[in-house]
C-alpha positions, -999 to +999 in steps of 0.1 A: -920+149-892-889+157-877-861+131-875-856+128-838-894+117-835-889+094-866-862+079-844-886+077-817-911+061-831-888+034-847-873+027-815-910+019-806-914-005-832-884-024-828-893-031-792-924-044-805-902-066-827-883-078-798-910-087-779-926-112-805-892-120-822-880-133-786-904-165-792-884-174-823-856-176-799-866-188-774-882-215-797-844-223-809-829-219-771-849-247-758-849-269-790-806-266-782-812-273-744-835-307-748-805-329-762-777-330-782-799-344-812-820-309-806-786-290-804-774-300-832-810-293-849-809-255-836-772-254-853-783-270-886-814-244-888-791-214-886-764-229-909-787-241-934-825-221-936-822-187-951-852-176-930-839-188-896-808-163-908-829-139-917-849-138-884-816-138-866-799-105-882-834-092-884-836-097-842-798-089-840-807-057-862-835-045-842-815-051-811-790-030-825-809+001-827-831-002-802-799-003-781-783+027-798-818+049-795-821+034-760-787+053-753-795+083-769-830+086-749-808+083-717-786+112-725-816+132-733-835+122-703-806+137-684-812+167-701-785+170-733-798+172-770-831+185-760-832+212-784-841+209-823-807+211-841-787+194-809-816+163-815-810+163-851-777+158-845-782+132-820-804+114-842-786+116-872-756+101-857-778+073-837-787+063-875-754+061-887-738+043-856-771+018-857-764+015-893-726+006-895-734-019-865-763-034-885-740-039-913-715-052-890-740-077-876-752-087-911-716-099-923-712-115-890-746-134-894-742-147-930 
């Protein structure tokens, strides 16, 4: 399978992940907006739980390149990198900005 379409379908799948990851936050958003005890809950559930973390850069991650590939689909709905090696190109350097970001996002997170 070409790259660009592997692209593709992975920017599928991490709208997908969006979709069901927003209940997580917005789980944690109005857990922070009842009180100050449930604000200061929220806080102590991402300082302290590995897997609240891990949802987070997972979410932020998936954000991340759904955002990048969301770009990328724009400039080739306006007609640029439509053809096979201009696409590879596109899509290889999607990955690696998506991936440096990720990173980015990770160290940020933990």
């Amino acid at each position: 399978m070409p790259l660009p379409s592997v692209t593709s379908i992975l920017h599928r799948i991490t709208g997908i992940a969006l979709f069901f990851g927003a209940v997580f936050m917005l789980y944690a958003l109005g857990l922070s907006l009842e009180s100050e005890a449930g604000f200061q809950e929220s806080v102590t559930m991402f300082e302290e739980s590995f897997f609240a973390r891990l949802i987070a850069w997972g979410l932020l991650s998936a954000l991340i390149y759904h955002s990048v590939v969301g770009v990328k689909h724009l400039f080739m709905d306006a007609g640029h990198f439509e053809e096979l090696e201009s696409g590879m190109f596109a899509s290889k350097a999607a990955l690696a900005i998506a991936g440096v970001l990720i990173l980015l996002a990770g160290v940020w997170v933990w």
